[in-house]
FIPAMI-981979 format. One line per field, with one value per atom (N, C-alpha, C): residue number from 1; atom name; x, y, z. Coordinates in pm, 1 decimal. Example, Ala and Ser with C-alpha at 12.3 -4.5 7.8 and 13.67 -1.06 7.14 Angstrom:
2
seq = [1;1;1;2;2;2]
atom = [N;CA;C;N;CA;C]
u = [1319.0;1230.0;1320.0;1285.0;1367.0;1290.0]
v = [-569.0;-450.0;-330.0;-225.0;-106.0;3.0]
w = [780.0;780.0;780.0;708.0;714.0;787.0]
# end
This chain:
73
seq = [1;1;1;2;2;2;3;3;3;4;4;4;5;5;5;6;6;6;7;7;7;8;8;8;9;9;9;10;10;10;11;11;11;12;12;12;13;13;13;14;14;14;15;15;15;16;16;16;17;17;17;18;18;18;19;19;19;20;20;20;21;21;21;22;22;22;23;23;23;24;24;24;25;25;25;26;26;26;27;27;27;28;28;28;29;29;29;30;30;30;31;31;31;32;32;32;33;33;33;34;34;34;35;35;35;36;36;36;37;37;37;38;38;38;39;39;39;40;40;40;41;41;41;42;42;42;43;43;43;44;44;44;45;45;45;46;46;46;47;47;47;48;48;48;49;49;49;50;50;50;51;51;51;52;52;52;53;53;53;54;54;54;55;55;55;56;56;56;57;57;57;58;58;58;59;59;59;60;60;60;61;61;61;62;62;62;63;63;63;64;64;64;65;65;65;66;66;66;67;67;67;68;68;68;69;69;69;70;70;70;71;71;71;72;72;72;73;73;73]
atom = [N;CA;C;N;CA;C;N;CA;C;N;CA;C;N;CA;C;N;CA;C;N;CA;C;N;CA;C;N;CA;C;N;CA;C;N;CA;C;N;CA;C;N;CA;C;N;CA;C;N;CA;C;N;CA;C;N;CA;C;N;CA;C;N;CA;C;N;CA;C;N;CA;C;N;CA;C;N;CA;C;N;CA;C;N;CA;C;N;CA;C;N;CA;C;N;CA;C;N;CA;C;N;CA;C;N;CA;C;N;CA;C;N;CA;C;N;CA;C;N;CA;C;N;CA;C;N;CA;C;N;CA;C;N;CA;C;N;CA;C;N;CA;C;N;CA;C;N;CA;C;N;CA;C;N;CA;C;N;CA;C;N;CA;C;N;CA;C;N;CA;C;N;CA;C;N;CA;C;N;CA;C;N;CA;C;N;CA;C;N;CA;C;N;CA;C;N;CA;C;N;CA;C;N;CA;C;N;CA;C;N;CA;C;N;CA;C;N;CA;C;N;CA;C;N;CA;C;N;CA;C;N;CA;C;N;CA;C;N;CA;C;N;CA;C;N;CA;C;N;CA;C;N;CA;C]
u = [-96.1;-223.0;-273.5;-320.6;-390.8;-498.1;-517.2;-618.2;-758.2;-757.4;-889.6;-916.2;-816.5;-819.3;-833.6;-806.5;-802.2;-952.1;-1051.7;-1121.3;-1223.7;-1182.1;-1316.0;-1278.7;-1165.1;-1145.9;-1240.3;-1239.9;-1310.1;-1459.6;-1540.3;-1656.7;-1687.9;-1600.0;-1630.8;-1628.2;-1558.9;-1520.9;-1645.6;-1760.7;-1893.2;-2038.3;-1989.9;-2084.5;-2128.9;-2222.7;-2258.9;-2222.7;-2232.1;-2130.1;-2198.1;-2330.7;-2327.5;-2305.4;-2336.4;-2295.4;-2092.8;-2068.3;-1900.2;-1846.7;-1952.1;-1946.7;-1948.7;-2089.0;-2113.7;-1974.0;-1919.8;-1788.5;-1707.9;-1643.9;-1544.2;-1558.5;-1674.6;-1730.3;-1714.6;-1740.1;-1729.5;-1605.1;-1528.7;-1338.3;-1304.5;-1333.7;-1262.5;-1297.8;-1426.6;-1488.4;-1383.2;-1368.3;-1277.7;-1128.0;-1083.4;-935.7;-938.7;-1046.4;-1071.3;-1066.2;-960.8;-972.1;-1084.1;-1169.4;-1281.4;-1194.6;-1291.5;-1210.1;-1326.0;-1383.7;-1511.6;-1516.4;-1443.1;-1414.3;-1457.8;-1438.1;-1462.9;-1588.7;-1613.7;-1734.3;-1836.0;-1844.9;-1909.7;-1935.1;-1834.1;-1776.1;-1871.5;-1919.1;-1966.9;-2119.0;-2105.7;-2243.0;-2372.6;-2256.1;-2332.7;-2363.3;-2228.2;-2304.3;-2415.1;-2403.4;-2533.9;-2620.9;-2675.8;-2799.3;-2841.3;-2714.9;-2732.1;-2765.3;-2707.6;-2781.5;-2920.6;-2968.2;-3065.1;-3193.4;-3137.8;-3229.4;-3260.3;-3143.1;-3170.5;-3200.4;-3235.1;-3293.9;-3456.2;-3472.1;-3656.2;-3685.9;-3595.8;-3651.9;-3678.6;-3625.1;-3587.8;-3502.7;-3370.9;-3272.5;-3153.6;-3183.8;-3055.9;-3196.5;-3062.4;-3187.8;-3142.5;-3165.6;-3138.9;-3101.0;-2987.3;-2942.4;-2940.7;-3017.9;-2965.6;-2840.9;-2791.4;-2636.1;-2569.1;-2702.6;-2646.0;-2655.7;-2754.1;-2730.1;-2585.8;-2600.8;-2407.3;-2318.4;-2297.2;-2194.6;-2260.7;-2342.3;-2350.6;-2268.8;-2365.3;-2276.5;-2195.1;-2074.4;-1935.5;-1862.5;-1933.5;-1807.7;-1828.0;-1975.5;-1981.4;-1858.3;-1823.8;-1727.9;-1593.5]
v = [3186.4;3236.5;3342.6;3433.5;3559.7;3489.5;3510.0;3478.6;3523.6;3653.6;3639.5;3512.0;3519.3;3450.8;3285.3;3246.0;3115.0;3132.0;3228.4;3244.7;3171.9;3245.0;3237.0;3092.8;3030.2;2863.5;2822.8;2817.0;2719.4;2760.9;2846.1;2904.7;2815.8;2792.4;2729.4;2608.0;2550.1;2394.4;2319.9;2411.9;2373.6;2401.0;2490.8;2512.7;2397.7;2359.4;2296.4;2322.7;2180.3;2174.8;2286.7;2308.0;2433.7;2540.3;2564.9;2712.3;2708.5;2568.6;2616.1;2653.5;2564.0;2610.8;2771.0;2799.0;2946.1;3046.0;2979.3;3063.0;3070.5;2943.3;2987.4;3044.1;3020.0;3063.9;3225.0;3340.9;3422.4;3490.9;3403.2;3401.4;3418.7;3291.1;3322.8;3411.0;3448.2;3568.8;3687.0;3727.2;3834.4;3790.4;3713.6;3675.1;3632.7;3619.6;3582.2;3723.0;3692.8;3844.6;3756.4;3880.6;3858.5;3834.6;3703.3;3683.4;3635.1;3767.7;3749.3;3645.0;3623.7;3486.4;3347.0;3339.1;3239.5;3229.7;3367.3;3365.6;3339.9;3397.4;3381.2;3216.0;3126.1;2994.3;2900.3;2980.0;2867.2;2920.2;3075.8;3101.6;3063.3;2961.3;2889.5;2763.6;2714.6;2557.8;2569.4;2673.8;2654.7;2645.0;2756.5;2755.2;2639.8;2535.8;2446.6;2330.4;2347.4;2259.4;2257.8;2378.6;2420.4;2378.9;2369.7;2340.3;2230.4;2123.2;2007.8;1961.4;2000.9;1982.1;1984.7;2121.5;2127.5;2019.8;2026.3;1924.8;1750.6;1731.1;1617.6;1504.5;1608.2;1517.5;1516.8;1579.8;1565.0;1551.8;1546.2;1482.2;1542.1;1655.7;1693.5;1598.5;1591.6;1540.5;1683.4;1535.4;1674.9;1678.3;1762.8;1792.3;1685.8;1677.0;1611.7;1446.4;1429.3;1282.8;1263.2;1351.2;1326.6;1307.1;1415.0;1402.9;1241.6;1215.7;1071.9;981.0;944.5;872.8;872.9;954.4;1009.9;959.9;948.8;964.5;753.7;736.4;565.4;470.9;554.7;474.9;460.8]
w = [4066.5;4018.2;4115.6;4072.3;4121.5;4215.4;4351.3;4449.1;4388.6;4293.2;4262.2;4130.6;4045.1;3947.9;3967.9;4108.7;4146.0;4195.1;4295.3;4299.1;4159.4;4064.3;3902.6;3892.9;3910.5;3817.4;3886.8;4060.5;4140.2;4129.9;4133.8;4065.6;3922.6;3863.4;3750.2;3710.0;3780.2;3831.1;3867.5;3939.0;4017.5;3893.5;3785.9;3673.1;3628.0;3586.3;3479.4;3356.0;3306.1;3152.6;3053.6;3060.5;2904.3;2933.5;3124.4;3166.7;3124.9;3136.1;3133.0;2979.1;2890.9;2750.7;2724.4;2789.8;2752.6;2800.9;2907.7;2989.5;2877.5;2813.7;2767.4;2614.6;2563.5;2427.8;2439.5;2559.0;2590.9;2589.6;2715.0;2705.3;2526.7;2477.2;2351.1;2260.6;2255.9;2207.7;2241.3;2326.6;2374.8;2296.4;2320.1;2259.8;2069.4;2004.2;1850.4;1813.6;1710.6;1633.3;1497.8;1474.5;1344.7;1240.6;1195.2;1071.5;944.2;886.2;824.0;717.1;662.9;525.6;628.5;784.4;860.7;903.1;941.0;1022.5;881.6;750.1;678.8;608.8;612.8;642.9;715.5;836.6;929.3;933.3;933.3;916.3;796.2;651.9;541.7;615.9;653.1;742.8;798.3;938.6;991.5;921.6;815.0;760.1;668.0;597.0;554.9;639.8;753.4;875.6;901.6;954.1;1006.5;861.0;724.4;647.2;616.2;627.7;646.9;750.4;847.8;1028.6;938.6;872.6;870.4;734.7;667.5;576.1;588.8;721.6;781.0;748.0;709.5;657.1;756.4;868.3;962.3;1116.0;1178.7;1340.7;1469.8;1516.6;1591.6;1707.4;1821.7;1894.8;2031.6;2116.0;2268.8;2326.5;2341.1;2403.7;2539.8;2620.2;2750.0;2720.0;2603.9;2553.4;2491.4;2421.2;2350.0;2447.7;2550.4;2609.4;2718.5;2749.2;2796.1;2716.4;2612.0;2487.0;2517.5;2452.8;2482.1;2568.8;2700.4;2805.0;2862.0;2800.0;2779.4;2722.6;2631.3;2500.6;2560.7]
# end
């Protein structure tokens, strides 16, 4: 591994979990070729999410509770 490139892992190793989310959401951003039939795909979920969030048929969950949960089981 590249000394700088070993440099970024260990930098990232010390992130916090949504900063490491946001890292690699970024990474793969750069490496995803667009694929609009997909993006249009997920961009209906959300909004079907987000409408059943206000209508109060789904329940928002906080992230650092999940991953608690999660790592309980």
């Amino acid at each position: 591994m590249l000394d700088s490139l070993q440099e970024i892992c260990e930098k990232a190793r010390v992130l916090p979990e949504l900063e490491k989310l946001a890292l690699v959401d970024a990474l793969l951003e750069q490496l995803d070729r667009p694929d609009p039939e997909l993006d249009r795909a997920w961009t209906e979920e959300a909004l079907k999410r987000r409408q059943a969030f206000r209508e109060g048929r789904l329940e928002a969950q906080d992230y650092e509770q999940v991953i608690k949960s999660l790592r309980r089981s």
